[in-house]
N, C-alpha and C positions, 0 to 999 in steps of 0.2 A: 537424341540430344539430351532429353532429361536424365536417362538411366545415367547417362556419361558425366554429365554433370554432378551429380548426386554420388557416384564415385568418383570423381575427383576431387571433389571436396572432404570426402573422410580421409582418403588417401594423403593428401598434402594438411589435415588438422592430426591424423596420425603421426604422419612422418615429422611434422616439425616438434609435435608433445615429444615423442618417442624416442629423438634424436638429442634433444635436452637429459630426458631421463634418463637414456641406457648406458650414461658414461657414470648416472649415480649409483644403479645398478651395479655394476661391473664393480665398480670402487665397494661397496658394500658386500658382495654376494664371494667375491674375491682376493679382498687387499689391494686391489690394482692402488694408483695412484695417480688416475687421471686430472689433467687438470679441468677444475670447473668454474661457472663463474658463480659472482656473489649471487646467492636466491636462487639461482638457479630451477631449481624446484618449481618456484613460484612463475618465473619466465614462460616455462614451458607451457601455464593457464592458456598463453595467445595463442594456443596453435589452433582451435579453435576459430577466434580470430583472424589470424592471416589465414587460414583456410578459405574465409568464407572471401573474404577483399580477394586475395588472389582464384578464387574460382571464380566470382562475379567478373573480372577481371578481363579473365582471360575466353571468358563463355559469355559474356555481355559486355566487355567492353567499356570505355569510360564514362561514357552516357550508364551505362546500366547502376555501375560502381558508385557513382554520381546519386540514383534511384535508389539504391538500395540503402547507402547512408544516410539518406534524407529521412526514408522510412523507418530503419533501424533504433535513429536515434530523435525520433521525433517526439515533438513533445504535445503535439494536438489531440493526443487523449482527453477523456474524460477523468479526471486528477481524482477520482474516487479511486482507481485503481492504483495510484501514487501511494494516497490513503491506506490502500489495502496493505498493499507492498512494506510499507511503514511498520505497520499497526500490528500485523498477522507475525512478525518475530519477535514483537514487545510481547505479545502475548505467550508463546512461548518461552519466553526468557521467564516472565513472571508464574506460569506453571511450575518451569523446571523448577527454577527457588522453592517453589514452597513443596515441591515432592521430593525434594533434597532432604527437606528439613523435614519432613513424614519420615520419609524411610531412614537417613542415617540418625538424626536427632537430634542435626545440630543445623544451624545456616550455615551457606557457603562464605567463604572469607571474600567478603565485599571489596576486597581491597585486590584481589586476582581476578576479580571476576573479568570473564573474557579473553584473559591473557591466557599465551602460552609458552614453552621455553623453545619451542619454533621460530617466535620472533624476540629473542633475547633482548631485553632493554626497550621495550615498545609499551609504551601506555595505551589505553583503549581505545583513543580514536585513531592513535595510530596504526592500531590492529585493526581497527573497523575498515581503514581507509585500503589495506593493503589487500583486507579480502575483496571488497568491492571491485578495488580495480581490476585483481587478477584474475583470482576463481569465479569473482563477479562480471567484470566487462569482458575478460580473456575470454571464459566461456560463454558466456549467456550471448554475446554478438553472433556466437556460431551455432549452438545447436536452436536456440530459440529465435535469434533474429534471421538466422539462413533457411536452416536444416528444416525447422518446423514448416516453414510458412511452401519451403518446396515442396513436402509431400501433403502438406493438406493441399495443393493442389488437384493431389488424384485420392488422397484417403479421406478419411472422415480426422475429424480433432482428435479421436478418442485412439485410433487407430496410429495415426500420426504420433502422438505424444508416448505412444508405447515401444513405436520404432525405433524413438530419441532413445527411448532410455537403455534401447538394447545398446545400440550404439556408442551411448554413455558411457554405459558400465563399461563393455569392453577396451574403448580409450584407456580407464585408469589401470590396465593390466601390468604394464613393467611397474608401476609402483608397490605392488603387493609384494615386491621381494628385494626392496630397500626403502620404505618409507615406513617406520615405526606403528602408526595408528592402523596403515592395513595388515603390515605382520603380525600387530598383536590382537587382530580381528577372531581368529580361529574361525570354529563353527559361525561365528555374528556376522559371517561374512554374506550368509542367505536373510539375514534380517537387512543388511546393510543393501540386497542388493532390491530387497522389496519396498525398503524406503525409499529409496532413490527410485525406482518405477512410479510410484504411486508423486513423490516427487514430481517427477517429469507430467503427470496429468495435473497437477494443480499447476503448475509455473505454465502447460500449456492453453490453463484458462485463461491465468493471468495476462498471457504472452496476446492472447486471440480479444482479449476484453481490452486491452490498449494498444490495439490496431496493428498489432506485430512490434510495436517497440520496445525495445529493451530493458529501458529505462528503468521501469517499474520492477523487472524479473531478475536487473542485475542488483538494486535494494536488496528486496526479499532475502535472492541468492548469500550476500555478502554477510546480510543480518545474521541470516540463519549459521553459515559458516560461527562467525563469531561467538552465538554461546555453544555448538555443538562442537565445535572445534579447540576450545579452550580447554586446558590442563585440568579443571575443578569439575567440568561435563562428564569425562569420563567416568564417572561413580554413578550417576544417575542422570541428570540433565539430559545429555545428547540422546539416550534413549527412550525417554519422555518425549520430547521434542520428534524424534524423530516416529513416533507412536502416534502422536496429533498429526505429524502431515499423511500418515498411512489411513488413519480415520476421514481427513479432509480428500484424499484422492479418491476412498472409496466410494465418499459421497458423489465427488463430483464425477466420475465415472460410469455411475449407474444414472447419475443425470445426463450426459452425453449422449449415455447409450438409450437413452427414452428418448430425446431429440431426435435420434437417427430414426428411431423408429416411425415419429410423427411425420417425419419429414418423409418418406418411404411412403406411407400410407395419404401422404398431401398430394407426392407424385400419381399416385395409381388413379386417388380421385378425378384428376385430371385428366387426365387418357380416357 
């Protein structure tokens, strides 16, 4: 029942992302001229999302679905982790700026900051607000409010969070061959995919320190999007940024894995 579970759930956050994107694909890799809708792109974040509703759904039931949203989107954390969530892409942001201005020699133009030409005509919090929702609530509901909390049932956090990220990565595949920032990845594409690993172990701190809820991870999420993701990132920024969460996973990774180890030798003491 679990295995089955756990593949139906990538299967149907697959098939809904996949089925959104292969018609941009196609139009792209091809000339086709399919029709698509507005953002479409952006849409696709929930598959994730409806992934997770319809797997709890249909494997748990409405009582379950009920349970799971309760939890997902709870707010009886300890609001330090709110804090964190907040705090830990401000911080970033004010890195990238000032190794903007180290390495190229200038500040970044304050007036783009965060924007990009993805969302044409969008001021900053309207760009903050569309990553939150999408790439932030689309996903973060499903790999961290579902996905996560199912295999650390039988793995460890550490082990768990490394699983996400395979998983992760492989989702964004049809995008690498009609979406602009992954075609013009080349080679960055193994730094990109070790960011996003090491990624997947901090968000899964985060995710385990506010009792599984989203809330805090689809912040972080959104935040980070918005200066890595912006037009003026790409020179420097987004790779700074993305250097600090590789530093921050490493750390907490080798703390995890000393936990396991504590906890391993608490067991034995016992017996």
């Amino acid at each position: 029942m679990k295995n089955r579970k756990l593949v139906l759930y990538i299967l149907l956050s697959y098939g809904i992302t996949w089925i959104l994107w292969i018609p941009l694909l196609i139009n792209y890799q091809w000339g086709a001229n399919l029709k698509i809708l507005p953002a479409q792109f952006y849409l696709a974040s929930f598959g994730p999302l409806l992934g997770a509703v319809l797997t709890t759904l249909f494997c748990d039931g409405f009582k379950g679905l009920k349970m799971w949203f309760s939890r997902t989107y709870s707010l009886t954390f300890s609001k330090k982790w709110l804090a964190i969530a907040i705090l830990m892409p401000i911080c970033y942001g004010i890195i990238g700026v000032v190794a903007h201005r180290v390495i190229t020699g200038i500040w970044p133009d304050w007036s783009q900051f965060g924007l990009t030409q993805k969302l044409p005509g969008f001021n900053l919090w309207q760009t903050a607000l569309v990553w939150i929702t999408t790439f932030g609530l689309g996903e973060e509901s499903g790999w961290r409010g579902f996905l996560l909390p199912e295999l650390n049932k039988r793995f460890s956090l550490r082990i768990s969070s490394l699983i996400v990220a395979g998983i992760w990565i492989l989702w964004h595949l049809p995008a690498f061959w009609f979406n602009e920032t992954y075609l013009n990845m080349g080679p960055g594409i193994l730094g990109w995919a070790i960011s996003l690993s090491f990624g997947s172990v901090l968000l899964a701190w985060l995710s385990k320190g506010s009792r599984f809820s989203v809330i805090p991870v689809l912040i972080w999420h959104g935040g980070f999007d918005l200066i890595t993701a912006s037009d003026q990132a790409a020179e420097v920024m987004a790779m700074v940024c993305s250097m600090l969460v590789i530093l921050q996973g490493i750390y907490l990774i080798r703390n995890m894995a000393r936990s396991e180890v504590k906890e391993k030798d608490q067991v034995k003491k016992t017996k």
